[in-house]
N, C-alpha and C positions, 0 to 999 in steps of 0.2 A: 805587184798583182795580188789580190784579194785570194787569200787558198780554198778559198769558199767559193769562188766563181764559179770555178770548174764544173761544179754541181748546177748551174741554171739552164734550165731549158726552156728553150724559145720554144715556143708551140706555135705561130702561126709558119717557121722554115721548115717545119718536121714534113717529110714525104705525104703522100697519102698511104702509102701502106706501113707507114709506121716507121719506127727506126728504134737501134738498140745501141744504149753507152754501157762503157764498162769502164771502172776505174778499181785502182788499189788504192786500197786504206789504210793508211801507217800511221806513225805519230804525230804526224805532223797535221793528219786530219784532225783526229784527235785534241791535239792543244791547240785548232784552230778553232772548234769549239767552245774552247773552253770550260768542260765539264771537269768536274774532281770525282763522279764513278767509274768514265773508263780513258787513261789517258795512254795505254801503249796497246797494240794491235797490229796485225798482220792480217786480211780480209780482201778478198773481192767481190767486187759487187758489180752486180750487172742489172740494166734500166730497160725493159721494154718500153717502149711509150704505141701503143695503140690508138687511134683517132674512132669514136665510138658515137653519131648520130649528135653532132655538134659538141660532145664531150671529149676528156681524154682518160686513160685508165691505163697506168706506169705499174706494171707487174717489177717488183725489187725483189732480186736472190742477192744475199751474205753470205759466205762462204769463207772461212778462217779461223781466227782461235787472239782472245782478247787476254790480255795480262789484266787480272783484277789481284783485291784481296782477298785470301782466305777468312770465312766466317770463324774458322775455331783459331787463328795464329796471327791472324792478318798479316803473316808475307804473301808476297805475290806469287799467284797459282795461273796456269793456264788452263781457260774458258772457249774450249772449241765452240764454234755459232755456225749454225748451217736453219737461216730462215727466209721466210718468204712474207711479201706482203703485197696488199691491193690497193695504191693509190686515184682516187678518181679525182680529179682537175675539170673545173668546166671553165668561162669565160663569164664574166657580169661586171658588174658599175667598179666595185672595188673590191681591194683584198678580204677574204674571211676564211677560216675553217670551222666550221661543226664538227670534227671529228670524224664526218663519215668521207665528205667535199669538201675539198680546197676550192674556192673560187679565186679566180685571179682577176687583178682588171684587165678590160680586153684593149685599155690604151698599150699595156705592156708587153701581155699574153706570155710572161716568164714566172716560173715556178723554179725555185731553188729547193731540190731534196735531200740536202746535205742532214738537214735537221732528221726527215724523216728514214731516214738510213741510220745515222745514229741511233734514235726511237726502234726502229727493226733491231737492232742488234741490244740493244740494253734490254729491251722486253723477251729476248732469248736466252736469258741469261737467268740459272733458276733462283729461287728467291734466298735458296741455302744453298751456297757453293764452298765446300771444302774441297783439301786434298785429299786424294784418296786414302784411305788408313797407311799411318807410319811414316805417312812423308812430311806431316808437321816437325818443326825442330824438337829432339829428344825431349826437351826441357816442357814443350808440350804435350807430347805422346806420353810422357809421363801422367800426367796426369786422367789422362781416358783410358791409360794401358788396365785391365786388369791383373791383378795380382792376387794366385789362389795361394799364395803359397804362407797368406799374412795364418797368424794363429787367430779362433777368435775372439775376438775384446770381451772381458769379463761386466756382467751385467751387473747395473749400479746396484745395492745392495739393495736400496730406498725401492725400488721397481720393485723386487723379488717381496719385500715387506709386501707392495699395496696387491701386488698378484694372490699372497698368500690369502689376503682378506678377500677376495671374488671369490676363491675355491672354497673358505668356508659356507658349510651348510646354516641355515637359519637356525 
């Protein structure tokens, strides 16, 4: 069975009053995508699908915490995600998205939001994510640590020459 199924929803079986999925997102969602920025993860996610004047409009909460890389060490940091998104779905000839509308064809009337749940969580994720100070490996924290304690470095002599010459008077 396809791990991405699970994620398709039929819109023309949905209630009239709507109906609500929830799934949990591990790794195995994750490498069923196939992406290389987020491939381990703990998250759930919940689907309203509302039926909205021959439209549909699928409210997505993520709710969890994604193992990425750190920007300043690149080991792996934990990235808690706690986001929301508004998908609207209508029915017409064949597949498209614009960005704003998914159309689907209405021979099918199935929308698969694995992609767009993915998309919700990778766009929650800020664009500079380290660890908090100190928790990079020493051999890095070394590097950003300051240290007052250095003496300080004697200024090149050549400097001191070309400074002497601005100070003199005309």
């Amino acid at each position: 069975m396809d791990t991405l199924s699970r994620y398709k929803i039929q819109l023309t079986d949905l209630p009239d009053d709507g109906a609500t999925f929830d799934w949990h997102l591990d790794d195995t969602f994750f490498s069923a995508l196939d992406e290389q920025d987020i491939t381990h993860g703990s998250l759930d996610a919940t689907l309203r699908v509302n039926r909205k004047s021959g439209a549909y409009q699928l409210y997505l909460r993520v709710k969890g915490e994604v193992s990425i890389p750190c920007d300043r060490c690149l080991e792996a940091m934990t990235q808690p995600i706690d986001a929301e998104d508004t998908i609207n779905v209508r029915l017409g000839d064949s597949y498209d998205d614009d960005g704003e509308t998914i159309t689907v064809a209405e021979a099918e009337a199935e929308v698969n939001v694995a992609w767009n749940i993915y998309e919700t969580i990778a766009l929650a994720i800020p664009i500079y994510h380290v660890h908090p100070d100190g928790q990079c490996p020493e051999e890095i924290n070394s590097f950003f640590a300051e240290d007052n304690t250095e003496s300080p470095k004697p200024t090149d002599e050549r400097w001191e020459a070309l400074r002497s010459l601005l100070s003199k008077p005309n």
